[in-house]
N, C-alpha and C positions, 0 to 999 in steps of 0.2 A: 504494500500500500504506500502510496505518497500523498504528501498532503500540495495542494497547488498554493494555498494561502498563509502557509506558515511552515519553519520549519515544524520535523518530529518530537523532537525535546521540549521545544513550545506547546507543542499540542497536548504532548504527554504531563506538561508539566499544568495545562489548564483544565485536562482533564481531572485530572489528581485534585486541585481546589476545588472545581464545581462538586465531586462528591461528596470530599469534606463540609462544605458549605450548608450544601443541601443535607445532610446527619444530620451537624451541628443544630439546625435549623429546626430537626424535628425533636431532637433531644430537649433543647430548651421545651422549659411550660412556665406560666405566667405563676407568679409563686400563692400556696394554700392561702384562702379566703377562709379566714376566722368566725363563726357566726354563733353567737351564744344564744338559744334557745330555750323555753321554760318546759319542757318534754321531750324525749326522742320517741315519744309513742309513733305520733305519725310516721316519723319516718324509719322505723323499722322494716317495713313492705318496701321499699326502698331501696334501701341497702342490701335486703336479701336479695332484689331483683339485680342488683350491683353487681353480685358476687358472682352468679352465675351468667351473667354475659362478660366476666370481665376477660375468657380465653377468645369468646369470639371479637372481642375488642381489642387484644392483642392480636390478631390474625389478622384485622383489619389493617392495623396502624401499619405491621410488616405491609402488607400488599400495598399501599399507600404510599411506604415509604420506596419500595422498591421502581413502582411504578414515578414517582417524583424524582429518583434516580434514573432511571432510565427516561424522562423526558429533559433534565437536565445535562448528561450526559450528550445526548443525540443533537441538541446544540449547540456544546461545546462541538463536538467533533465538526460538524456544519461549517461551523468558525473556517475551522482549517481548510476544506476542500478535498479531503481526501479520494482520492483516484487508484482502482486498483487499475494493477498493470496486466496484460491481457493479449495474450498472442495473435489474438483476432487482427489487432491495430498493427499497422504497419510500423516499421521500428527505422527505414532509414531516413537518413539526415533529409531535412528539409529547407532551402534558402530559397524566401518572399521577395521579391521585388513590385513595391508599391507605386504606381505612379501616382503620384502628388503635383502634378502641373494644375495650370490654371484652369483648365479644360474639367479638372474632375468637379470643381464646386456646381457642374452642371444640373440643374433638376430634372430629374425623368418622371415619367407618366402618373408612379405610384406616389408624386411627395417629396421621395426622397433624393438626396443626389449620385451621382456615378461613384462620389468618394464615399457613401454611406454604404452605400450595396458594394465596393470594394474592401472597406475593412469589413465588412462582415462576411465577404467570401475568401478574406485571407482568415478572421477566425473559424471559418469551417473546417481552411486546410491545417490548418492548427489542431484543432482538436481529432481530424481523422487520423494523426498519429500516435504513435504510443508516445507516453510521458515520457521512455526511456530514449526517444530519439534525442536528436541535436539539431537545436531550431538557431533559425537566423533570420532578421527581418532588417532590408534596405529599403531604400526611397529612390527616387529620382531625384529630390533636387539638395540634398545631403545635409538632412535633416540628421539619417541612422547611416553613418559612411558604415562602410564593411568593417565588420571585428569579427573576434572569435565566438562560434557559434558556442548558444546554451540554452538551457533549459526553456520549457513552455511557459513556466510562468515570468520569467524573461522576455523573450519573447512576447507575449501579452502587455507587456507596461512597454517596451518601445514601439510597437502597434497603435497605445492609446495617446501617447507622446506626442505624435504624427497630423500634421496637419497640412490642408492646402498651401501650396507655397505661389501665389500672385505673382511675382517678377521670378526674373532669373531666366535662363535656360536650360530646361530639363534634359537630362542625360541618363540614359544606361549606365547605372555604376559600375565600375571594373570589379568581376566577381571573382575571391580567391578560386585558383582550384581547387576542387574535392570530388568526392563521390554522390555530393548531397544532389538531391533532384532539387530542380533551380523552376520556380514558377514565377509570373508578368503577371501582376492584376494592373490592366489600364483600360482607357478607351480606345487609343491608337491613336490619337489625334498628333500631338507633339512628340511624343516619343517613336523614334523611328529605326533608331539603333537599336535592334534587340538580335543578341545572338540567335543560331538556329536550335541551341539544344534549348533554351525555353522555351516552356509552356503557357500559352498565352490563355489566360480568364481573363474573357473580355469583358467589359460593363457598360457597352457602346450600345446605345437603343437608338434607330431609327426616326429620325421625327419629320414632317413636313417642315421642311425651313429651307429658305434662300438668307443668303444674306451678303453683305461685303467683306470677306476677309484681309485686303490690304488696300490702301486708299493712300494716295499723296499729291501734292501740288506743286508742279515746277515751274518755272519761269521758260518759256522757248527759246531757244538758243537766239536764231534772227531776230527776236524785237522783246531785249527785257523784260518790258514794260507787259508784256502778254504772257498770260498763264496757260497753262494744260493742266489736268487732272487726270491720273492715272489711278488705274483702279482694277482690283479683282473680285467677279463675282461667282458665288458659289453655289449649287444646288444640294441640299444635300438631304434631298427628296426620294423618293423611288421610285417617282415621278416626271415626267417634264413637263418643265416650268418655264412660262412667259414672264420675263421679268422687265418691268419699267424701270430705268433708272434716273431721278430727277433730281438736281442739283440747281439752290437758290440762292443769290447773294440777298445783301440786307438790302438793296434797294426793289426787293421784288423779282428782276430779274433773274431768268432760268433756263436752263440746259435740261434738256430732254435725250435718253438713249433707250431703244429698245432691245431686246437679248432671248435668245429661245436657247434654254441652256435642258442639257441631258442627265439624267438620273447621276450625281457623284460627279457633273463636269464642274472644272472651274475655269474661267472665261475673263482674259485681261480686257479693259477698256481703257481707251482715252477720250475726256471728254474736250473740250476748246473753250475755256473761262474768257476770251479775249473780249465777249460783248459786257461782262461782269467789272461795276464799278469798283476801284482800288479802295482800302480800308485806310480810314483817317492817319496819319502819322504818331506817333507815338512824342509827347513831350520828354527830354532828357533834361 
């Protein structure tokens, strides 16, 4: 048996209190109540009656007591996490790599996002192992750099560490060699590097969407003074999709582009700002 939330010694040793505690507890009684009385007639019927349930009253208090032990007990042990180990589970080494880019704070269909349904399909692969394996959990963007693999319950507290990383550039971490089976939880969006022996768990869900994924404004080489807008647009439908694209300065004026893009196409445009009035100067 192992315990996930404590060491053994600890558990043994909170063990060991709670049962004390819980005796203790029954042994104590509130101390004899003195009551001086002008007869014990009455209560002669009483006290015979006393007498003779007084083994089935000790029978009680045992079962009582055993049963208040055994539910005190069974929450001490709780405490700890106890896990037996068990041939069924798979016993080799296991190394996570989490993508954590910007991409994962996405919301899907159910509520939650691609990084929710990611850590909770890295603790699946977590717990399908045996406790006896050797766990290891990376990131993308090196939040958990590679170390020496350990324990699940390890494991588990750098999992919950772990969070969406907004800037940066996400990367496949260099993964030491070993024998460990090496698993990708991502969307595939930003991370693109990933070697062939991993195993990709995807968390990528499908949705109707276009949108712009890179957009900038240059000046035209021949006349300064005239802009261009450069732009890429994406489908990422399963679908195709007519896409209008319209662009307004602050005095009203607008540029119009039409675009029939295919299931997963992405499609550069340029548009021609040059009818578009220049933005006031800046005082220094």
């Amino acid at each position: 048996m192992t315990f996930l939330g404590m060491s053994g010694s600890l558990v043994g040793f909170l063990l060991a209190t709670t049962g004390v505690a819980v005796i203790v507890l029954y042994w104590l009684k509130p101390p004899v109540r003195r009551l001086v009385v002008p007869s014990r007639l009455l209560w002669n019927r009483l006290l015979r009656e006393k007498r003779k349930s007084s083994l089935l009253d000790r029978l009680r208090w045992w079962v009582s007591l055993i049963i208040a032990l055994f539910i005190g007990l069974s929450v001490a042990m709780a405490v700890g996490q106890p896990e037996f180990s068990t041939t069924d589970l798979d016993r080799r080494a296991i190394t996570i790599v989490i993508d954590n880019s910007a991409t994962m704070s996405t919301r899907m269909s159910d509520g939650f996002t691609r990084w929710d349904h990611a850590v909770e399909r890295a603790r699946g692969l977590l717990r399908e192992r045996s406790v006896d394996a050797e766990f290891l959990i990376v990131d993308t963007s090196g939040q958990a750099p590679p170390t020496t693999p350990g324990n699940r319950p390890e494991a588990f507290d750098v999992l919950a560490r772990l969070t969406v990383s907004l800037g940066g550039d996400p990367r496949f971490p260099t993964i030491p060699k070993s024998d460990a089976e090496l698993f990708f939880i991502s969307d595939g969006v930003l991370v693109d590097d990933v070697p062939d022996e991993a195993i990709l768990a995807s968390v990528f869900e499908p949705a109707d969407n276009v949108g712009i994924t890179a957009f900038t404004v240059n000046a035209i080489p021949s006349g300064p003074f005239r802009y261009q807008a450069f732009l890429e647009v994406t489908n990422a439908s399963l679908e195709p999709k007519e896409v209008s694209i319209r662009l307004m300065d602050s005095g009203g004026v607008s540029q119009q582009d039409e675009v029939t893009l295919q299931p997963g196409e992405s499609r550069p445009r340029s548009i021609n700002l040059s009818s578009f009035d220049r933005g006031g100067s800046v005082p220094r």
